[in-house]
N, C-alpha and C positions, 0 to 999 in steps of 0.2 A: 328679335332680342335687341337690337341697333337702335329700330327706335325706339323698344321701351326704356334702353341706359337713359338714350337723349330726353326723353317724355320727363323719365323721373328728373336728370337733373335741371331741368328747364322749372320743372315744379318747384323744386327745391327754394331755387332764386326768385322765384316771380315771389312767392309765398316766403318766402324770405323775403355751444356751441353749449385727508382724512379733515373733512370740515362738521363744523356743528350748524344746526341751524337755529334761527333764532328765532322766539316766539314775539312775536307782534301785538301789541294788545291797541286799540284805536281808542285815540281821546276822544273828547267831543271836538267839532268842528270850527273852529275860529274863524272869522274874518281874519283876512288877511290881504295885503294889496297886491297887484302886480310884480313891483319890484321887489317884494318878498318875495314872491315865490321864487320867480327865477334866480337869486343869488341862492335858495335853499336847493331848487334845481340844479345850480351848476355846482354844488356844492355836493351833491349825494353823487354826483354820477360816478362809474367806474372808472378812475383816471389810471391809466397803464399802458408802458413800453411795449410787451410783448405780453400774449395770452393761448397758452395750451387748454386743450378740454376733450375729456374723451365723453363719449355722450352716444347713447339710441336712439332715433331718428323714424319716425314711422310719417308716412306719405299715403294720404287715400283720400278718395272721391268716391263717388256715388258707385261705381265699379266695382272699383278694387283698392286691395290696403297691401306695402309696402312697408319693412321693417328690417332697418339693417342698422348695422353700427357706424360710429366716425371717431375723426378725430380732425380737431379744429384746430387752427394755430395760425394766430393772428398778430401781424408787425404793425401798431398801430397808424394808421392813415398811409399805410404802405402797401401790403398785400395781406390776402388772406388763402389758405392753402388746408383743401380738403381733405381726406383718404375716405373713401367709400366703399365697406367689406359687406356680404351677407352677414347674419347673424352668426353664421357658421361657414366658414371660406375664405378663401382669399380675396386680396383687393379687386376689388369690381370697379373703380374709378378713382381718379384723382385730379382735382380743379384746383386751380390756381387765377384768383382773382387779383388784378393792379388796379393805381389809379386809371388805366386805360386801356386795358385788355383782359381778356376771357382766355383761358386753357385749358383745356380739359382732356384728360386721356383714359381711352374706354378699353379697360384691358380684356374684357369677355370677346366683344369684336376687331381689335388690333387694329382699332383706330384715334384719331385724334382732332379735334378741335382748335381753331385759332381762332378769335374775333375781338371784336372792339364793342364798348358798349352802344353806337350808333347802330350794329348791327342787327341789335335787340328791337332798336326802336322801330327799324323800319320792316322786319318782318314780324315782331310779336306787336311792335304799337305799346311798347312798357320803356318806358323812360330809367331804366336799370342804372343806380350809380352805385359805385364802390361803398361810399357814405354811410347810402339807405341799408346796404345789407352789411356792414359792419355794424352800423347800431342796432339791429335785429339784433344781430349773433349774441351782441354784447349787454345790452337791454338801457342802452342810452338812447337819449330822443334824439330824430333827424331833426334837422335843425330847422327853423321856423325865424319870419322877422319879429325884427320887437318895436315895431311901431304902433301907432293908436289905436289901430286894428285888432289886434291882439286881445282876445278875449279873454276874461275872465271869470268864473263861476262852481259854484259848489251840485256838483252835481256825482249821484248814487253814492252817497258818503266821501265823498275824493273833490280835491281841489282836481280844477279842472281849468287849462289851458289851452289855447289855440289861434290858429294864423295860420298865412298862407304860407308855403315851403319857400324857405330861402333858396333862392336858383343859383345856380351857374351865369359868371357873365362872360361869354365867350368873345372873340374878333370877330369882327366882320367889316371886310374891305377897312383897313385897319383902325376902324372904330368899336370900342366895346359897344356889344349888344344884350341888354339881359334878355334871355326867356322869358317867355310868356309863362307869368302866373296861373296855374290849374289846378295845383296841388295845393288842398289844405292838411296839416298838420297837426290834430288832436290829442290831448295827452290827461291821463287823471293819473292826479299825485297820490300815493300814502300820505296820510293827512298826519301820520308819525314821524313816518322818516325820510319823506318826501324824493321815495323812491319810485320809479314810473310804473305803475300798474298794468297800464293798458294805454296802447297807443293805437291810434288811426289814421293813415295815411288814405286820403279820398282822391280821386283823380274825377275834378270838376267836370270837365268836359265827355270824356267815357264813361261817367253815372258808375265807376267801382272802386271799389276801396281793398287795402289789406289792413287787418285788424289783428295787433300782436297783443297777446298775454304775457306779459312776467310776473312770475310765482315761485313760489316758494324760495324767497330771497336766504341765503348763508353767509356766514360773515368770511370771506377767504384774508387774510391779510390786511384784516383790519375796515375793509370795505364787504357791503351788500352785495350780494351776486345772484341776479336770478338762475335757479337752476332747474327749473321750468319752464319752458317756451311753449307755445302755442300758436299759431297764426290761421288766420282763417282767410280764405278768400272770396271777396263781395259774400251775401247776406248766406250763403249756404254752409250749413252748419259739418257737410258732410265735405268738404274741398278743404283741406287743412294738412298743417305740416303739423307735429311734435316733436319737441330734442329735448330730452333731458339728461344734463349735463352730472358723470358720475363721477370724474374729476376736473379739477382746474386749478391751477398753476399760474402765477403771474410776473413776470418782471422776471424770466429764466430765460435762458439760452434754446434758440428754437432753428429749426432749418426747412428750407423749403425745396425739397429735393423733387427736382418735375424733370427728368431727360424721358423723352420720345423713344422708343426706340424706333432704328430707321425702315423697318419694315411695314411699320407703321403705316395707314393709308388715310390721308386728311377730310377729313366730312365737315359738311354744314346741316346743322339743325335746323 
């Protein structure tokens, strides 16, 4: 049971929360430049302090399918802070994500997790940032450069964008150093309301990608809200997360209650 908590919420991350919704009708397709888009881009996103969402979550591969419920709640560019129950039971986990640490507490095995995102990298080989899995959660684009690179084109009825992943520039020996570009960044607009339909995140060099769905957008507070997620991992239609989000809440008072308890025994995944 130990390692199937750890399995599911590894999956969770790697593949990575009373409204009406709104009916969408598609124009015809216009030209349009680059720098439109992106100002219509930065313009549709969901811009918000704090974000609650209670949401079902199902998790399956080729194996086996997973189906429990959550609740999300996220301090933007801060932290993001899990609860993980069966459909029917008590909390079965609780994560809490920073800009530079992983926490997670496994309440079935009375255990617990500490790490940092380097730690991802060097035993999974996944280049995990706070970033990437808040704009999942949230259905904003990871960010991408906007140099001459940067592609532009009308492709399966959607404006279509793309570049390589804006990196991190870290120290080194007290010179900035960027990261090495591997990550490209693809995104198709609603050609309406130039909200992100579908995003692709490719990792050049490991030949896989994750490939997120946002659907069935609702208007919460005056903004679009995907409340339909989807994510798939590299080309197999059967490795995939689902959340679909039954409420959400924005710009409210939120808390991020993580205590250990100390009998607790610390694991790595």
């Amino acid at each position: 049971m130990s390692k199937r908590v750890g399995y599911l919420i590894i999956s969770i991350l790697i593949l990575l929360v009373a409204c009406k919704t709104e009916k969408i009708s598609r124009k015809p397709l216009e030209g349009k430049n680059k720098d439109f888009l992106l100002e219509k881009l930065e313009k549709n996103e969901v811009d918000f302090k704090t974000f609650s969402g209670r949401s079902a979550i199902t998790v399956q591969n080729e194996e086996k399918k997973n189906s429990f419920k959550s609740t999300i709640r996220i301090q933007k560019d801060s932290a993001i802070w899990v609860s993980i129950t069966p459909l029917f039971g008590i909390e079965l986990a609780r994560i809490l994500l920073t800009k530079d640490s992983l926490k997670v507490i496994n309440r079935i095995n009375a255990e617990y997790f500490i790490g940092d995102y380097e730690y991802f990298y060097k035993k999974y080989d996944i280049a995990l940032e706070f970033e990437t899995v808040q704009a999942l959660l949230i259905g904003n684009k990871v960010d991408f450069e906007r140099d001459e690179k940067l592609k532009f084109s009308i492709d399966k009825e959607k404006y279509y964008l793309g570049n390589i992943k804006r990196r991190k520039v870290v120290k080194a020996e007290k010179k900035p150093k960027k990261i090495d570009d591997n990550e490209l960044v693809s995104l198709w607009l609603n050609p309406t309301t130039f909200k992100i339909e579908e995003m692709l995140i490719s990792d050049l060099t490991a030949s896989r990608f994750v490939r997120a769905l946002f659907m069935q957008h609702q208007e919460i507070d005056g903004k679009l809200f995907p409340t339909q997620l989807t994510y798939y991992l590299n080309e197999s239609v059967n490795d995939r997360v689902d959340i679909e989000y039954s409420k959400i809440t924005l710009d409210q008072p939120i808390s991020f209650s993580f205590n250990i308890p100390s009998k607790y025994e610390q694991v790595f995944y």
